[in-house]
C-alpha positions in Angstrom: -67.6 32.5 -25.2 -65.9 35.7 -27.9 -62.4 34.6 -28.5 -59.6 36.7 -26.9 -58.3 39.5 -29.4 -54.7 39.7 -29.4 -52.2 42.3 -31.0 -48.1 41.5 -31.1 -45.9 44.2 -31.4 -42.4 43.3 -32.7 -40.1 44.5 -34.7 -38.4 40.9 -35.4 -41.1 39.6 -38.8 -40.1 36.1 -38.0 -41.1 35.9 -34.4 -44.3 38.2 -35.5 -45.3 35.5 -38.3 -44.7 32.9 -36.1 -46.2 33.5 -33.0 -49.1 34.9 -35.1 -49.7 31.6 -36.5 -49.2 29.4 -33.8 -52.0 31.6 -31.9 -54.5 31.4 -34.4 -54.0 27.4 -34.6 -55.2 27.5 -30.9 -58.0 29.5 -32.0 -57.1 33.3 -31.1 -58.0 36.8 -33.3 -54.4 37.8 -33.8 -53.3 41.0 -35.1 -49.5 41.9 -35.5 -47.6 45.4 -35.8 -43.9 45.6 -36.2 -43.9 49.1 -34.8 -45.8 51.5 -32.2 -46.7 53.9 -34.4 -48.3 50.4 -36.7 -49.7 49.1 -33.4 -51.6 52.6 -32.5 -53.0 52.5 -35.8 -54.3 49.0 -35.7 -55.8 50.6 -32.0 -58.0 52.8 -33.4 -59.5 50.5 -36.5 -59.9 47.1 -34.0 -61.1 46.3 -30.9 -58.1 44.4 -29.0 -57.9 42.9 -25.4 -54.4 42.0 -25.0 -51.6 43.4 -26.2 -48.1 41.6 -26.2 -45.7 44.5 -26.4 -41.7 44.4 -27.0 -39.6 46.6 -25.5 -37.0 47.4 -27.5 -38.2 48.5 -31.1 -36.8 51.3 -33.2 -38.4 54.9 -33.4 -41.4 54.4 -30.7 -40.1 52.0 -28.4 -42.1 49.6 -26.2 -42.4 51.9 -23.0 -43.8 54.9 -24.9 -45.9 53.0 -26.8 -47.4 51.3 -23.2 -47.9 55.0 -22.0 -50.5 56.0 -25.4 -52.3 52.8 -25.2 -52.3 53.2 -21.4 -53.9 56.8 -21.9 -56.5 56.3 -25.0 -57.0 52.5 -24.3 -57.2 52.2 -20.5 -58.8 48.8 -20.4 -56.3 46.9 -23.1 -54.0 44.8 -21.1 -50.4 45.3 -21.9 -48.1 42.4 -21.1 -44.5 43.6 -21.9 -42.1 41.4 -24.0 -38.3 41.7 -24.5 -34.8 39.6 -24.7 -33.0 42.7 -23.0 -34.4 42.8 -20.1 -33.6 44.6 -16.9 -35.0 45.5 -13.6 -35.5 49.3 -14.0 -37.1 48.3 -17.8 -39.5 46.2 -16.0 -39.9 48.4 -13.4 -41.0 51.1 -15.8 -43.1 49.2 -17.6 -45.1 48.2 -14.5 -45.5 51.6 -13.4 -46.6 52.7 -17.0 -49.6 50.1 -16.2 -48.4 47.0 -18.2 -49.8 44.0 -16.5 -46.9 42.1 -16.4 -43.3 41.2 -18.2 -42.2 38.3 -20.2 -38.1 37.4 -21.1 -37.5 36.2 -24.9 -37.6 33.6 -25.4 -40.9 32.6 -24.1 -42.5 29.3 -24.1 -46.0 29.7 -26.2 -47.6 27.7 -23.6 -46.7 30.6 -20.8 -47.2 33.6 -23.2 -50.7 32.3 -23.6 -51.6 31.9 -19.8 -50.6 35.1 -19.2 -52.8 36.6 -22.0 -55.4 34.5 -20.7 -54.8 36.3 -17.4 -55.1 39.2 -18.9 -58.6 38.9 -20.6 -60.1 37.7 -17.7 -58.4 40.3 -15.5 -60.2 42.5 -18.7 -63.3 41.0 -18.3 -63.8 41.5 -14.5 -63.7 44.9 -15.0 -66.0 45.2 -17.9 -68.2 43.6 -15.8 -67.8 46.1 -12.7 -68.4 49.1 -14.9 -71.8 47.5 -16.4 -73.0 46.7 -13.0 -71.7 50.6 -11.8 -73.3 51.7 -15.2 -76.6 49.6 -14.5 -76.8 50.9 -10.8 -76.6 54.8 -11.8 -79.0 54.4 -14.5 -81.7 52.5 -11.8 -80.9 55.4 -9.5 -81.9 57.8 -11.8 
């Protein structure tokens, strides 16, 4: 089975760095930004699954950054990340099309089910729009 591709956006280094290696001990393709603008970029030059997204950054903030990926990367998975959480942020972030929403801290153990969670939601609906894909072309 292709490992999961991860990306974490953050602007805190340490919790980047060590996340980042924690993952990749467990066997995960981890990629880190410590910006939107950094994670967009990382978008368009590597394939991701998952992307664990904080809220609160400076400049392009988590929600905005949701919204691009959301547009130009429909089937990433977004699971939203934050210490400042609040109702109407997760709210938002939900209805931007994140998957779902983590508090800081977070136990690894927990951030990695839902990621799993995500992938698999991922893979279910690569696998619809192959079968879709393979039923047109057999029309045809």
């Amino acid at each position: 089975m292709e490992k999961m591709r991860l990306m974490l956006v953050d602007d805190e280094k340490r919790f980047l760095s060590t996340t980042q290696k924690l993952l990749e001990r467990k066997g995960y393709d981890v990629t880190t930004a410590s910006s939107g603008l950094e994670a967009l970029e990382h978008l368009r030059q590597k394939d991701v699954d998952v992307v664990i997204l904080d809220v609160k950054m400076p400049g392009m903030d988590g929600l905005e950054t949701l919204k691009v990926i959301k547009t130009e990367y429909p089937l990433i998975e977004v699971i939203m990340l934050t210490g400042h959480a609040t109702v109407e942020s997760a709210v938002d972030g939900l209805k931007c099309g994140a998957t779902d929403y983590l508090m800081k801290p977070t136990a690894l153990e927990e951030l990695i089910q839902k990621a799993e969670e995500c992938y698999a939601k991922r893979q279910r609906m690569e696998e619809k729009i192959r079968l879709a894909q393979a039923a047109r072309q057999s029309a045809s």
